[in-house]
C-alpha positions in Angstrom: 0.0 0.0 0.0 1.3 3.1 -0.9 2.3 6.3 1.5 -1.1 7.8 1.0 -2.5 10.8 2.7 -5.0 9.1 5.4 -1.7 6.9 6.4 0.3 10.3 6.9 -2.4 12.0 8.8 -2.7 8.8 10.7 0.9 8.9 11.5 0.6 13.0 12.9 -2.5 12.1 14.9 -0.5 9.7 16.5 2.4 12.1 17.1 0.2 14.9 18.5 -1.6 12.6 20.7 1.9 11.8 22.5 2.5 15.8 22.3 1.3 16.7 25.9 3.5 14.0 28.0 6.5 15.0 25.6 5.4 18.8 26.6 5.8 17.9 30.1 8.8 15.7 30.1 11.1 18.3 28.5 9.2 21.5 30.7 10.1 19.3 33.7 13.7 17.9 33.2 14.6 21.6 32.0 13.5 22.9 35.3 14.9 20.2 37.3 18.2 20.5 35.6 18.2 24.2 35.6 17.7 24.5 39.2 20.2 21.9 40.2 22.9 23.9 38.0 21.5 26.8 39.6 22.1 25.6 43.7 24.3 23.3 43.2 27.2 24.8 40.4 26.5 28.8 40.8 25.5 28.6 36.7 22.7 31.6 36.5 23.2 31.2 33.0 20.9 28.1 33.4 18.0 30.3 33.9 18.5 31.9 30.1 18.3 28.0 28.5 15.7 27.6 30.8 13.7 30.8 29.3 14.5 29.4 25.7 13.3 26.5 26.5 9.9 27.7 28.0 9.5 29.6 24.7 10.3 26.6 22.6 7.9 24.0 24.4 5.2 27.3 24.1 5.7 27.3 20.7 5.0 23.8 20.0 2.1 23.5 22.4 0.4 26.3 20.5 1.0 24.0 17.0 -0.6 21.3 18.7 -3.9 22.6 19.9 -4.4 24.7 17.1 -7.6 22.9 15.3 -8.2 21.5 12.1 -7.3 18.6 9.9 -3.9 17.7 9.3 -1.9 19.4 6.8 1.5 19.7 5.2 1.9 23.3 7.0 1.0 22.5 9.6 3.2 18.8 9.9 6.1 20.9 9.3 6.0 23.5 11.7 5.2 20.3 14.6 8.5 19.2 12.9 10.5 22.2 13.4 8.8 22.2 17.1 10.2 19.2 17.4 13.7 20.0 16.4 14.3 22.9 18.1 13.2 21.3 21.5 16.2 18.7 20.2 18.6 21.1 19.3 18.1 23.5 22.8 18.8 20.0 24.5 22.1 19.7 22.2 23.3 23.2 22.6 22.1 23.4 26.5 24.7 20.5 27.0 27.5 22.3 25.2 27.1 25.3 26.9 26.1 23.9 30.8 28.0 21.2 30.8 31.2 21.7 33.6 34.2 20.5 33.6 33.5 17.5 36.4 32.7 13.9 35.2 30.1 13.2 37.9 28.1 16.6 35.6 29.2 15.0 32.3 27.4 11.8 32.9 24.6 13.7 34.2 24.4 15.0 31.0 24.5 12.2 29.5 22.0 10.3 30.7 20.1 13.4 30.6 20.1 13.3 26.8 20.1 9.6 26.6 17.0 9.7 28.6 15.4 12.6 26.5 16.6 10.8 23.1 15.1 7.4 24.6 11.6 9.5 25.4 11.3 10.9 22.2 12.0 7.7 19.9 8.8 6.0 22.6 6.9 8.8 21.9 7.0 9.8 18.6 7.7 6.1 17.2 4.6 6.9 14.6 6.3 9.4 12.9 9.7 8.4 12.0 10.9 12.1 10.7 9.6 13.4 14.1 12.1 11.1 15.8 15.1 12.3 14.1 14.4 15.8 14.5 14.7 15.5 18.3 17.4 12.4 18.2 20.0 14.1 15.5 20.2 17.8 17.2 20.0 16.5 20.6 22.5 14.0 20.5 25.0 14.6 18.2 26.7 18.3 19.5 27.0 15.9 23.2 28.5 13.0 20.9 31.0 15.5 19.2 32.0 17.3 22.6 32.7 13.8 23.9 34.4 12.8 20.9 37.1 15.8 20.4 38.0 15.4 24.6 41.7 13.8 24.8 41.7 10.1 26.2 40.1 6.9 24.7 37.3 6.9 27.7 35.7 10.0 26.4 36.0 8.3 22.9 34.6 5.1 24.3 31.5 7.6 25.9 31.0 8.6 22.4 31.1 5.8 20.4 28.5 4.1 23.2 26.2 7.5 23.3 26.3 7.3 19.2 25.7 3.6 19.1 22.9 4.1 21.8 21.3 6.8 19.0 22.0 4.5 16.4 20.0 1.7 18.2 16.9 4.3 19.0 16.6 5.4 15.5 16.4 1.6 14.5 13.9 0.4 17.1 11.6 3.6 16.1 12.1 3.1 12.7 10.7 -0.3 12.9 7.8 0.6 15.7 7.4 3.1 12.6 6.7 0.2 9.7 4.9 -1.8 12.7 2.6 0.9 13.2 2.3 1.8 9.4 1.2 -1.5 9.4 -1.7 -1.2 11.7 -2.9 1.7 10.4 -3.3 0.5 6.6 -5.1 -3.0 8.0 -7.4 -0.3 9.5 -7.6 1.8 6.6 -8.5 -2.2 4.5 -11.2 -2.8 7.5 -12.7 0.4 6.9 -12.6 0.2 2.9 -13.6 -3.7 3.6 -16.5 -3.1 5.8 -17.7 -0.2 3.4 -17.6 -2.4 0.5 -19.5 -4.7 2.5 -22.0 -2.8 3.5 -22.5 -1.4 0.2 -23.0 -5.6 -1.2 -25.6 -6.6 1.7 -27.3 -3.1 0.6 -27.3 -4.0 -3.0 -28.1 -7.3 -1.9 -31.0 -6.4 0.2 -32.3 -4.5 -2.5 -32.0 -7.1 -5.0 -34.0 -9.5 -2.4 -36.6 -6.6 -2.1 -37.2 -6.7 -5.9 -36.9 -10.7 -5.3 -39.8 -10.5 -3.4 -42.0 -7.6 -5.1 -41.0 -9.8 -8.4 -42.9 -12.7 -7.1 -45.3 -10.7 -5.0 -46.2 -9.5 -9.1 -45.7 -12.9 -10.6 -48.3 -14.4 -7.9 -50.7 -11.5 -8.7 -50.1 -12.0 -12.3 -50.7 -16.0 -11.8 -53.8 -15.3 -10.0 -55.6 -12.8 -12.1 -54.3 -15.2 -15.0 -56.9 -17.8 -13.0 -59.5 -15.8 -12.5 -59.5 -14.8 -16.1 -59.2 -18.0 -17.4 -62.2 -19.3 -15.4 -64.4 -15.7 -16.6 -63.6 -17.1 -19.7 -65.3 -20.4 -19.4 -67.9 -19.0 -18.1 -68.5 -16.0 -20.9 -68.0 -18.9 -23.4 -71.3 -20.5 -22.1 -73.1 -17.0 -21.6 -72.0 -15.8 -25.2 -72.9 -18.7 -27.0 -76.0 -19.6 -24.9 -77.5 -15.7 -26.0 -76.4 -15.8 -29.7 -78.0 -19.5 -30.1 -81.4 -17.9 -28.0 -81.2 -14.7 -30.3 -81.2 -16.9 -33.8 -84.5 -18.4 -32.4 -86.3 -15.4 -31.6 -89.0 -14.9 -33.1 -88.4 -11.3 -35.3 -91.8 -9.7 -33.8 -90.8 -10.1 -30.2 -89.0 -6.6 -30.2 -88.6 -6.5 -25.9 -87.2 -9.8 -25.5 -84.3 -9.3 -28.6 -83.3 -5.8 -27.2 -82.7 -7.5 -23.9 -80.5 -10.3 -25.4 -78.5 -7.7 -27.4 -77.9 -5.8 -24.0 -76.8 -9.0 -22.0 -74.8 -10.1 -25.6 -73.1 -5.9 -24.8 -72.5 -6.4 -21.4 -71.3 -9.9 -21.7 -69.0 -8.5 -25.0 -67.6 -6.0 -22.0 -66.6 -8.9 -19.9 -64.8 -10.4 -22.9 -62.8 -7.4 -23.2 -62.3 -7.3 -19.2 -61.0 -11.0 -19.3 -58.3 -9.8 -22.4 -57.3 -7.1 -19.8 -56.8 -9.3 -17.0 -55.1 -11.8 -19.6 -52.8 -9.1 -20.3 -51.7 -8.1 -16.9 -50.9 -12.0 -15.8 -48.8 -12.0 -19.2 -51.3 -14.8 -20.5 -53.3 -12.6 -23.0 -50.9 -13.3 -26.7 -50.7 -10.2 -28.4 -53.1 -9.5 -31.0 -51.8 -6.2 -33.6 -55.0 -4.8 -34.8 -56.1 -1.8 -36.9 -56.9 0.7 -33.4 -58.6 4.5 -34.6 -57.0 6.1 -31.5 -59.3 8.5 -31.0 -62.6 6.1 -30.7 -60.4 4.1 -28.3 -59.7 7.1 -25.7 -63.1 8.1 -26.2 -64.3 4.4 -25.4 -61.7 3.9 -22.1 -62.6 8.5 -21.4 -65.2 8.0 -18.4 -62.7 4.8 -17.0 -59.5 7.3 -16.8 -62.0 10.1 -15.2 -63.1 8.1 -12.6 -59.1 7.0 -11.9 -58.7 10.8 -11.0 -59.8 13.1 -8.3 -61.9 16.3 -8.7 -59.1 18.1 -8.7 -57.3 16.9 -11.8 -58.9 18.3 -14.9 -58.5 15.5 -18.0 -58.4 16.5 -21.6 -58.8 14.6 -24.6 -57.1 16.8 -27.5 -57.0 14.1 -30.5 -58.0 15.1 -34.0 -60.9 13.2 -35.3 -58.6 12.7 -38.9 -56.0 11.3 -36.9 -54.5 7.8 -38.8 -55.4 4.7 -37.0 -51.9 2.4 -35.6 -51.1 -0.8 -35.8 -51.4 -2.3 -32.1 -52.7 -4.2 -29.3 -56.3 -2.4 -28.6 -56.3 -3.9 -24.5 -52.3 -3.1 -24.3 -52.5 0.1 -25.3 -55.8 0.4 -23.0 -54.0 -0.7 -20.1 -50.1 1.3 -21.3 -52.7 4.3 -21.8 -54.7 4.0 -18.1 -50.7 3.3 -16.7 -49.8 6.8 -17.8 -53.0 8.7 -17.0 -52.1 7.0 -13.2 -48.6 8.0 -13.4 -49.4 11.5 -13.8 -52.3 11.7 -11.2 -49.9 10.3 -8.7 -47.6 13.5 -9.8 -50.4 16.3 -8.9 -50.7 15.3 -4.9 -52.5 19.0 -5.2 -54.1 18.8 -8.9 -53.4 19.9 -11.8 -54.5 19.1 -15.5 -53.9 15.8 -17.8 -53.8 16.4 -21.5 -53.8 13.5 -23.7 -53.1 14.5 -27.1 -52.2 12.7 -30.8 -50.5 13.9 -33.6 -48.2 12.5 -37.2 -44.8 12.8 -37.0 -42.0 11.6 -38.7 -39.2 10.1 -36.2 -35.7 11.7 -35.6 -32.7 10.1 -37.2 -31.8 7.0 -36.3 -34.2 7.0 -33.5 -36.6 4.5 -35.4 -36.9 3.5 -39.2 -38.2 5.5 -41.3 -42.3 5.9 -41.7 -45.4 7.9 -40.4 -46.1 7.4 -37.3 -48.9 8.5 -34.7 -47.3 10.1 -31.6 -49.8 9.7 -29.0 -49.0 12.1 -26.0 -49.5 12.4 -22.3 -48.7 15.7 -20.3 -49.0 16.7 -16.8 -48.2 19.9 -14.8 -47.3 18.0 -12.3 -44.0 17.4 -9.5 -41.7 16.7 -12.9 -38.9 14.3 -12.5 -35.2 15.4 -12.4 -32.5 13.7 -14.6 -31.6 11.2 -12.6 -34.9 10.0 -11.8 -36.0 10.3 -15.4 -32.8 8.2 -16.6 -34.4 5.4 -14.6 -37.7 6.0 -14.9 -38.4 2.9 -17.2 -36.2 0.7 -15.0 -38.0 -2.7 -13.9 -38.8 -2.4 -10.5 -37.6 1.8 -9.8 -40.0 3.5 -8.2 -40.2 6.7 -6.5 -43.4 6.2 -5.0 -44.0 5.4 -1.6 -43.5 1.6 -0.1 -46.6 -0.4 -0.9 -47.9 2.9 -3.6 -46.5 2.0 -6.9 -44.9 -1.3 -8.4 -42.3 0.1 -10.9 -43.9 -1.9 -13.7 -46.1 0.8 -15.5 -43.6 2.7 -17.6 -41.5 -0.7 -18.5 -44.4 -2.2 -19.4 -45.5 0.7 -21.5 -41.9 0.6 -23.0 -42.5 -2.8 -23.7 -45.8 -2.2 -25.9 -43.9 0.6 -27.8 -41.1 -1.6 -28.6 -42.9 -4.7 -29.3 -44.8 -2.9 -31.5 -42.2 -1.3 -33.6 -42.7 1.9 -32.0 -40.6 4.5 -29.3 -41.1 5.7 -25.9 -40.3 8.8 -24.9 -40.4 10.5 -21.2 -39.5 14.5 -20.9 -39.7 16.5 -17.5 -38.9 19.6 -15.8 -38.4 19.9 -12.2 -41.6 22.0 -11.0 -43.5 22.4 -14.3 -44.7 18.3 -15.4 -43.8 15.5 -17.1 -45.2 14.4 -20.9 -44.9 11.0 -21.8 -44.9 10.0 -26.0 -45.7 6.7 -27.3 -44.6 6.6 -30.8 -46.6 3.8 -32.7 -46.6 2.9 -36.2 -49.6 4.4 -38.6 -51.7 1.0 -39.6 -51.5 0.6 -43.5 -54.6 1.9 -45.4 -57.7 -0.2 -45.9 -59.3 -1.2 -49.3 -62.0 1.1 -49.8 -65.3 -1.3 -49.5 -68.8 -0.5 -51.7 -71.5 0.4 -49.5 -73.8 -2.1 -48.5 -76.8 -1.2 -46.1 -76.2 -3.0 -42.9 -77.7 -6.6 -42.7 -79.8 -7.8 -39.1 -77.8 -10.4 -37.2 -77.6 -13.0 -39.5 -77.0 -17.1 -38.9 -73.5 -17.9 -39.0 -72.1 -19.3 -42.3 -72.6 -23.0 -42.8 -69.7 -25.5 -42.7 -68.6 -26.3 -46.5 -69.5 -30.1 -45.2 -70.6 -31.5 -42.4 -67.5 -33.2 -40.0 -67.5 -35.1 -37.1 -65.9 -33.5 -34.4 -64.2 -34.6 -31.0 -65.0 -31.9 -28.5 -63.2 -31.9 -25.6 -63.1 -30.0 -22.5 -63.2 -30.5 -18.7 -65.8 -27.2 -17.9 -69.5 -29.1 -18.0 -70.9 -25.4 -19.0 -68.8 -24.8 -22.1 -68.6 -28.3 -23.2 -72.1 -27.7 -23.8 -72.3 -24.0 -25.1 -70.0 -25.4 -27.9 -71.4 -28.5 -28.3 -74.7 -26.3 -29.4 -72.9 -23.9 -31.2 -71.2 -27.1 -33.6 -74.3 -28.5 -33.5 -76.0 -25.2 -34.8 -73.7 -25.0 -37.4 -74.6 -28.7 -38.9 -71.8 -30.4 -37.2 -72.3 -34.0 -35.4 -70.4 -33.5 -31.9 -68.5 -36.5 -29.8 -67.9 -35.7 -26.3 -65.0 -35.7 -24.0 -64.3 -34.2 -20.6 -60.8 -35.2 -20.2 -57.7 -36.0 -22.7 -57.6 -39.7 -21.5 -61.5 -39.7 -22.4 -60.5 -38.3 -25.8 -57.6 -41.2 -26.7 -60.2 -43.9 -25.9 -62.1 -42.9 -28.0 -60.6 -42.6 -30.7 -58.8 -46.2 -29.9 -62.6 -47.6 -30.1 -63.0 -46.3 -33.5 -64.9 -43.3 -33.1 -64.7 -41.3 -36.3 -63.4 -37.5 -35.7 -62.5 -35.2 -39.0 -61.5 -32.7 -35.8 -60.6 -32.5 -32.6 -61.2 -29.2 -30.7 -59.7 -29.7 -27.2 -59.4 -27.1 -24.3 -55.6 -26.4 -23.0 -56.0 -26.3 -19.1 -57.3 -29.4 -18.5 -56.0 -31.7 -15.1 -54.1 -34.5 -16.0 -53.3 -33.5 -19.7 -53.5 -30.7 -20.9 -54.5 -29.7 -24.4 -51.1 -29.4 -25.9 -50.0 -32.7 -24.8 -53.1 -34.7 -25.7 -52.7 -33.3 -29.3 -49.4 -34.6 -29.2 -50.2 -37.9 -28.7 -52.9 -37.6 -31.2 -50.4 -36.6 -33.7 -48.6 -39.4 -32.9 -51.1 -42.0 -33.6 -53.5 -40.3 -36.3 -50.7 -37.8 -38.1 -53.4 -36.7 -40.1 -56.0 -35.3 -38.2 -55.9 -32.0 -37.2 -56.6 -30.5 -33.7 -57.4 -27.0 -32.8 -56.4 -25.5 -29.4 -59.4 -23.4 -27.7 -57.8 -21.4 -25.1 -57.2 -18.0 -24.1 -53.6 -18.3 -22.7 -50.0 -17.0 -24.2 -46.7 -18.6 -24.0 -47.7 -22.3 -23.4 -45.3 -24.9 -22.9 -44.4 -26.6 -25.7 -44.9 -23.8 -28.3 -42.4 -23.9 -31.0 -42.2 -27.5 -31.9 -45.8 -29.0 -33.8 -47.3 -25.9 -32.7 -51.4 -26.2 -33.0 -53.6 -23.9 -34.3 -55.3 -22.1 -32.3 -59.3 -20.8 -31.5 -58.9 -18.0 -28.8 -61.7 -17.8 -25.8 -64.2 -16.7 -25.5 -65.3 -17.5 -29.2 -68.6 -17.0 -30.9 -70.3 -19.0 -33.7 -68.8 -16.9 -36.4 -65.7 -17.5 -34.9 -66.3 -21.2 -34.4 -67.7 -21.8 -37.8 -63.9 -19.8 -39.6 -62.0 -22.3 -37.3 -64.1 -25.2 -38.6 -64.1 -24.6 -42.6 -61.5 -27.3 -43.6 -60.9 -27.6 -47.1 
């Protein structure tokens, strides 16, 4: 690890820690020195080192107390401190030290105990110890050294190898205690790194959790749905089959059908809703006129907002139709209409607004599209929330308020439909959201034709035998009539087991239309075994779900729920 700048104020931390024992070790030994050369030798030059003395250990008390953090200016003026306490203990011994031995080795234990202080002391800071060590010791090791007679050279060679010896021992308390300090310096680093992972990692479980909180809710309303299905297939077929055998004079009794066929029709697109939020709903491009669609969905987003949010629908009536999802964009639309209520705590106006445009370059390829446009004069986002704002999971609602899945999901629809997303915002003034979606090519001009009454449903080019299979008692028998109506003669099956016996007995089936969620086998793998015993006869798939298992390999053709006898009658035409 390198001499950084934390070790180094580390190290004069230390240092000024020691500062007010070395303080009053060297205020101390000067007075006790100066007043026994004082009584004892007559020196009253004693009290002028003394004075010096004073000043010098004043001087470096004042650079120690002095606050703030540590600092090159200030390190080097504690150094100078340091060394000019040294060098007054040097020069104080050339200058008060008498001509008898008994005073000379005073002296020199003086120093030696001084030198011997300031290397225990100051240990943390190796430059610290050689400014007291070096001008403290060596003017007594040269006035020893030029005396006449090997014992005074002896003293000095001892009194230098005694130096020697306390620059080495601080040198390495030095490295021992650089040492500690950078494994401290690693723990703290260590322990923030840490804490930063179980943070992430925390954060990661939380989105763990709110993932499969989603995925259960998804899995649920997937159920649900599923099982509204069945039982709009038996409610839909059951009032198309009554309202062919009306009689045409009973007026009263045919308007009520057509209002429970409307309100069951609304249920149908409630179920494809619900089928899209649990990510069971395939998606289904379609020819949408935008404004009929916000016009349709224009009380729903009202009552989603309080009185104090004003909504306004700005689209042109001209405007082109796009090529999507009708229920995605319902639900992408009602996601951003929520979005921006949740921004206006206080109210404010939503303005929902369509226009052409031709895309930026390289932003998407090149084509009309219709920008369809949200805007709020709401809270606004700044740009680091807006750089996340499509983020799975990124919320800056409060806990249990908002699931981070709105925008990403809307994202998704833009993308999957060859289209852009675009968020703008400003701090204090709102947030407008774009969804760029592709114009739908134009339609063949039809001849006008006055509009027919609700006709029969085409007849089957021949009559077929069919295998119906499904494990619901209620639409077994809504389609069974609905076949039936159509000309067809129907074999019955509640189960895929019930279905291969059958047809081992030597029933005769042109078709087999079998359910997908059915216990024990499902739909997909009873047509696989079918396929594998009768190659040629085809099965068709009634279901309402996306992404079954299986799909990709003998994929089956499929009738989607809830159908009607138009619908029935299309998947039934074999050639």
């Amino acid at each position: 690890m390198a001499n950084t700048p934390d070790l180094q104020a580390e190290r004069l931390k230390a240092v000024r820690a020691q500062l007010p024992f070395a303080l009053v070790a060297t205020l101390g030994n000067a007075a006790i020195t100066t007043i026994l050369l004082a009584l004892d030798l007559g020196q009253a030059e004693a009290f002028a080192w003394f004075a010096v003395m004073l000043a010098i250990t004043g001087f470096r008390f004042l650079v120690g107390r002095s606050a703030g953090p540590e600092s090159p200016r200030r390190a080097w003026a504690a150094l100078a401190g340091t060394a000019a306490s040294g060098l007054g203990w040097g020069l104080g011994a050339l200058w008060l030290m008498p001509a008898s031995e008994g005073y000379q080795l005073f002296w020199i234990f003086l120093i030696g105990g001084m030198c011997a202080g300031s290397a225990a002391l100051h240990y943390p800071h190796f430059p610290t110890v050689l400014a007291f060590l070096l001008p403290a010791g060596l003017p007594l090791v040269l006035r020893i050294a030029f005396a006449e007679g090997p014992r005074h050279h002896a003293e000095a060679l001892l009194l230098l190898s005694f130096l020697l010896a306390l620059s080495l021992t601080a040198l390495r308390s030095s490295r021992q205690f650089d040492a500690m300090i950078r494994l401290q310096i690693d723990l703290v680093a260590l322990q923030a790194r840490l804490n930063a992972e179980i943070a992430e990692r925390r954060a990661t479980e939380a989105n763990l959790v709110h993932a499969q909180k989603m995925e259960a809710v998804g899995q649920l309303t997937g159920g649900i749905a599923h099982d509204f299905n069945n039982l709009l297939m038996a409610v839909l077929g059951s009032l198309k089959l009554l309202r062919k055998r009306l009689p045409s004079e009973d007026v009263k009794a045919r308007q009520l059908i057509e209002n429970a066929l409307a309100g069951a029709e609304r249920g149908a697109g409630l179920t494809r809703r619900l089928l899209a939020f649990g990510r069971r709903q395939p998606s289904r491009p379609e020819r949408v006129e935008l404004p009929r669609l916000v016009r349709g969905m224009s009380d729903l987003l009202r009552n989603s907002l309080s009185a104090a949010i004003q909504l306004q629908i700005r689209l042109p009536p001209d405007l082109p139709a796009v090529q999507v999802d009708a229920n995605q964009l319902e639900l992408a639309l009602l996601n951003l209409v929520v979005n921006a209520r949740d921004a206006m705590p206080a109210g404010g106006t939503i303005t929902i607004t369509g226009r052409v445009a031709e895309p930026e370059a390289e932003a998407l390829p090149p084509g009309p599209y219709v920008v369809l446009s949200v805007t709020d004069t709401g809270e606004g986002m700044d740009e680091a929330t807006l750089a996340r704002a499509t983020e799975p999971f990124f919320t800056t609602k409060p806990a249990g308020k908002g699931t981070g899945l709105g925008l990403p999901m809307v994202q998704g629809l833009a993308l999957s439909s060859g289209g852009h997303f675009l968020l703008r915002s400003v701090p204090g003034t709102g947030t407008e959201a774009e969804l760029w979606l592709r114009q739908a090519p134009a339609e063949a001009a039809a001849e006008t034709a006055p509009s027919p009454a609700p006709a029969a449903a085409p007849r089957p080019a021949r009559r077929l035998n069919v295998l119906l299979v499904d494990d619901d008692p209620l639409v077994l028998a809504s389609t069974r009539d609905m076949l039936e109506d159509l000309g067809h003669a129907v074999l019955e099956a509640s189960s895929g087991p019930e279905a291969l016996a059958l047809l081992h007995a030597g029933r005769a089936a042109d078709l087999i239309i079998t359910d997908y969620a059915m216990p024990g086998m499902t739909g997909m793998q009873l047509g696989t075994a079918i396929h594998r015993d009768w190659p040629s006869l085809p099965v068709l798939l009634a279901t309402g779900y996306a992404e079954l298992p299986g799909e990709g390999e003998g994929t089956l053709p499929r009738l989607a729920k809830p159908f009607d006898a138009e619908a029935l009658a299309r998947a039934t035409s074999l050639p």
